[in-house]
N, C-alpha and C positions, 0 to 999 in steps of 0.2 A: 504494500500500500504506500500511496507518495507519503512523504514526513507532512506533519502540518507543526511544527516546531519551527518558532519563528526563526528567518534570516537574521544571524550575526551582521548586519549588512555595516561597512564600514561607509562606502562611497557612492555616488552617482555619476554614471558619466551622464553628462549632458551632451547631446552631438547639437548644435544649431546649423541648421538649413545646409545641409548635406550636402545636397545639390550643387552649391554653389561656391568655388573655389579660385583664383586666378592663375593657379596652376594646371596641371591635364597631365597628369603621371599616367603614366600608359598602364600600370597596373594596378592603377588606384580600385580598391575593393567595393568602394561606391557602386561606381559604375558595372562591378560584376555581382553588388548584391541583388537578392529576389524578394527582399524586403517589404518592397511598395513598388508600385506600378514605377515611378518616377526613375526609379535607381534600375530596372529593366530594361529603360528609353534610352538608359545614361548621360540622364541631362546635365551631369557633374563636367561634361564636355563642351557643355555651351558655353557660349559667355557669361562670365561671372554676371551674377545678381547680384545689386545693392541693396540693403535693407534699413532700416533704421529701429533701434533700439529708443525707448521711453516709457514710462510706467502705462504710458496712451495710447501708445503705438499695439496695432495686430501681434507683432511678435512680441515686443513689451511683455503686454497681458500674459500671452500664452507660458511666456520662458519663467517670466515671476511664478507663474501658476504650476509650471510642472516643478519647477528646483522647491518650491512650495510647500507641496506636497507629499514630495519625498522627504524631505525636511521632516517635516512637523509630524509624520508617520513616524519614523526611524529614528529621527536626532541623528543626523549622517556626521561625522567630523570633517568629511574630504567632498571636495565636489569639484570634478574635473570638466572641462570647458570645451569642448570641441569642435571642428565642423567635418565640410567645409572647410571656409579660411573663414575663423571669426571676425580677423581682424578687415572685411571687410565690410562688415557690418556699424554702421554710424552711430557710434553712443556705447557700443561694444564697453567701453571701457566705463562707463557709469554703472551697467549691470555690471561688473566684475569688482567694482570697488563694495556696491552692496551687500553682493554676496561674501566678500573674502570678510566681512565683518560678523558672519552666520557658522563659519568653520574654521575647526582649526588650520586646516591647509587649502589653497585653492590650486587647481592643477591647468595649466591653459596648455592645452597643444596648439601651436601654429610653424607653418613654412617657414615665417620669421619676417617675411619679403615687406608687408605692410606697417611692421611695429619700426617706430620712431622714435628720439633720444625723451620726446616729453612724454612717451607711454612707459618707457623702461622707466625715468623716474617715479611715474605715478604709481607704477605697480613694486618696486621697490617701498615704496609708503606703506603702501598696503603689510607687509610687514610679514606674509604669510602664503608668499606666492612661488612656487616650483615651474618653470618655462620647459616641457617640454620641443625638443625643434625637431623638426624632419630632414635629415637630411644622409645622403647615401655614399657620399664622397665629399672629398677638397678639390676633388679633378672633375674636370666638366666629363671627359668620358666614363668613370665610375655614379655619375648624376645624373645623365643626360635618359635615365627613364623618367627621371622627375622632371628636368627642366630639355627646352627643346633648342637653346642654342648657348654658345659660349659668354655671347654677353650676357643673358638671364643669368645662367651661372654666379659671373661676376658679380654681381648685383645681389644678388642670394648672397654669394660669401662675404661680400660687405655687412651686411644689416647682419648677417650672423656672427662674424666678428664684434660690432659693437653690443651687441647680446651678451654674447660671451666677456666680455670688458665690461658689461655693465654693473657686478655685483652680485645677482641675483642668483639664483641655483639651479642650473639648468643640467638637462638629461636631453642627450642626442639619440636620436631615435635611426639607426641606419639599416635600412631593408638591403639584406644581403640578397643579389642577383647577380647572375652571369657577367655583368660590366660589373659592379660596385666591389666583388669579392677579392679581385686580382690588386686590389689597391688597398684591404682591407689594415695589414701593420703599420701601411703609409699613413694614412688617413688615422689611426688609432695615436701615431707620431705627431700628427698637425693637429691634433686635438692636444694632447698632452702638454705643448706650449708656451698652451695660455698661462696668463699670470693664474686666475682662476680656473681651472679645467675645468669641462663637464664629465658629469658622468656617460660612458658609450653604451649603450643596448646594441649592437648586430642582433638581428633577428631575421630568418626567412619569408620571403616574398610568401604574400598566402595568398589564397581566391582559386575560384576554379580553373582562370586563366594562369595559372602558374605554372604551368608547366612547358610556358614561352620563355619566360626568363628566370627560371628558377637555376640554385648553383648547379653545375654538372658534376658528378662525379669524383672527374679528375682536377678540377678544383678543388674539394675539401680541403688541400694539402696547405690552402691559404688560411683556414681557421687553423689547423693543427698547428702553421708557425705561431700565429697570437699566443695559444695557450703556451708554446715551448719559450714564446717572451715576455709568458705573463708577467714575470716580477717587473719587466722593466717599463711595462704600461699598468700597472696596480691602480696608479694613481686615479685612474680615471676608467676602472673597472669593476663590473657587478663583481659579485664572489666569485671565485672559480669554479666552483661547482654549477654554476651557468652555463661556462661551456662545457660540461660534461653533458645537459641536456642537451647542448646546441650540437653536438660533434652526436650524440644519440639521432636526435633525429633525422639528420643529414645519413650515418651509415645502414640506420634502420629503414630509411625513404619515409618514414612516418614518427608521426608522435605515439608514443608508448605507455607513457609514462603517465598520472593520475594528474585531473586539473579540479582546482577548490575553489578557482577567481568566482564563480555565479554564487557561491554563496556566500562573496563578500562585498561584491560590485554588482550594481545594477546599473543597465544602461536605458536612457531617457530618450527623447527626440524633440527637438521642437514646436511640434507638432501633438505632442502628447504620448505616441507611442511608445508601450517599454516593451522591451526585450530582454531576455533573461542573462545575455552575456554580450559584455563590450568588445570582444575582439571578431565576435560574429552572430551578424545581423541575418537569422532564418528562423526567428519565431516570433509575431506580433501576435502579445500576452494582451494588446487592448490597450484604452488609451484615457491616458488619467486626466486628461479634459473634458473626459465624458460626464454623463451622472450618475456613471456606474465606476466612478474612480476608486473608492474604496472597498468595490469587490476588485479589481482590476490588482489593488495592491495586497489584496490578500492572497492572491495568487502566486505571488515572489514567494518561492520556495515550497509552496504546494500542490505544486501545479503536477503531474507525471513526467513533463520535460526534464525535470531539476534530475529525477532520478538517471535519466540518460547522459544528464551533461556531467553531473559527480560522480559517474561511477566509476569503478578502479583501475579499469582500462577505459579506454576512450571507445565510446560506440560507433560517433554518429562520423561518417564520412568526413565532414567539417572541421571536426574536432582533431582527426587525425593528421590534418595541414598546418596545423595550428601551432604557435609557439610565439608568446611575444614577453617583452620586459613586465610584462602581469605574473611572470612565470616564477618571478621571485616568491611570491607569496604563496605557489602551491609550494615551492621549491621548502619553505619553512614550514610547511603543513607533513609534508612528508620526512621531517629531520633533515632533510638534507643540506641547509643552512641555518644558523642559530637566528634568534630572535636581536641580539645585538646587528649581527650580520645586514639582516632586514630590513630593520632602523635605523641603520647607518646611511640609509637614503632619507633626505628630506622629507620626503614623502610621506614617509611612516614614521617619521623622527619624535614626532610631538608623542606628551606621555597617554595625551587619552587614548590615541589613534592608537598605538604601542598596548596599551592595556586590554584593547577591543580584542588586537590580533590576537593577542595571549590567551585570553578569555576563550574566543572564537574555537584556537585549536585543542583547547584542556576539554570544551566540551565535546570537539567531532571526536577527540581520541575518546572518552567517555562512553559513548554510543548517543549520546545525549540528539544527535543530529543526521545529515544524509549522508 
């Protein structure tokens, strides 16, 4: 029978208006999810949409309403920010000062390409803010699925550079593919630099269409040097037992290994729709701007999905593609990282967030959960 034993839920990802990015990464998952009609079209390929943010505004309304209500449901400590490119959206940054004032941590993924030296200070202010960036290379040829010529590039590694110089705590997000991989200890080199490094995630290209530019093979031998130089890129590296997943999945062609993120992350939409897991969008659980919202969120975690998304091997086709910097935290569910380890990311840094996790895994070990 599904658990009905509430979600330890720590976070929400929020994604805003998907669709619209001014980017066109040729393997963006967007445009290969079956999510919603829109993301089928893959209209994340047209030209970007502008929107605007305001307590008054269409999206206004809806984004206060769903962050909202995950909110005042759960008492989330973390609420991650996404799209899209948020930072297309006008006023973007007045929601995000609101909310970093509702949790302990705020999480913003973005390309980087739109954020300016007076939004790096404002969010700095904010006093509670983690910058995830996307980015797959320092060489336009290891980038060039994400961006489409050498001056975009340019222009990307400017505004990431002054990210990176700005203070603030950032984690680089690098989709490992058949161009991005061949550059991989380079690129791990030009990170490591900075006066303040980020932290590096490599992680594998996911989507159905992955199998265009997914690593080949006889590349792997590019992850194996990192791990054989761990010590001398540490600084600016998850635990090592990260790549023990990452070099698993790559030998085993699949993911093997036990995932806990849905029962600690939920992910939101715009729009209102939740789904039970942020790194893949194929179950719409319903939609919490309905008036059927708080059956909608009683669903998280009791639903029979949860059963196939937490179980000990990975079931569902999906899951099995699967492996992204969320991996930390099954990674600590299963022993295979400590809880210092963990928390040693910003991210999880703060003691509630840290207390949550703790809590979360004394019960799954328990039986207390799924």
């Amino acid at each position: 029978m599904p658990s009905t034993t509430p979600l330890p839920l720590i976070g929400n990802d929020l994604v805003i208006n998907e669709d619209s990015c001014n980017l066109s990464c040729t393997y963006c998952l967007t445009g290969q999810s079956n999510l919603k009609e829109g993301h089928s079209l893959k209209l994340i390929f047209d030209p970007p949409k502008r929107d605007d943010y305001s307590p008054t505004t269409d999206l206004g309304r809806r984004i206060n309403t769903v962050a909202g209500r995950l909110h005042g449901r759960f008492d989330l400590p973390l609420l991650k920010v996404t799209g899209g490119e948020i930072f297309l959206v006008r006023g973007i940054m007045d929601f995000l000062e609101e909310q970093s004032a509702h949790y302990e941590v705020l999480v913003i993924q973005t390309n980087g390409v739109l954020v300016n030296e007076e939004q790096l200070a404002r969010l700095r202010s904010f006093g509670n803010v983690v910058l995830q960036i996307s980015l797959d290379s320092h060489l336009y040829t290891g980038n060039s699925y994400r961006v489409q010529s050498e001056s975009l590039h340019a222009k990307v590694l400017r505004t990431i550079g002054r990210i990176l110089e700005s203070g603030l705590p950032v984690e680089i997000y690098g989709v490992l593919n058949d161009r991005s991989i061949t550059e991989l200890c380079e690129f791990a080199g030009w990170l490591g630099g900075f006066d303040n490094p980020p932290t590096f995630f490599p992680f594998p290209v996911r989507g159905p269409d992955s199998e265009t530019f997914k690593v080949r093979p006889d590349q792997i031998g590019h992850i194996e040097e990192l791990v054989r130089r761990y010590d001398e890129f540490a600084h600016i590296l998850p635990p090592r037992p990260y790549f023990d997943r990452l070099l698993s999945f790559y030998r085993e062609g699949k993911r093997t290994f036990r995932c806990h993120l849905p029962r600690l992350v939920v992910s939101t939409f715009s729009d209102g729709v939740v789904t039970p897991c942020p790194n893949i969008w194929f179950s719409d659980m319903g939609n919490v701007l309905s008036d059927e919202a708080e059956g909608v969120l009683d669903k998280l975690g009791s639903s029979g999905l949860y059963q196939a998304l937490l179980a000990p091997r990975p079931r569902l086709s999906a899951c099995h593609g699967c492996f992204t910097p969320w991996d930390t935290l099954s990674m600590y569910f299963e022993s295979e990282i400590t809880l210092d380890e963990l928390c040693a990311a910003p991210t999880y840094a703060p003691p509630r967030i840290r207390g949550m996790i703790e809590q979360a895994k004394a019960d799954y070990l328990a039986g207390a959960d799924v």
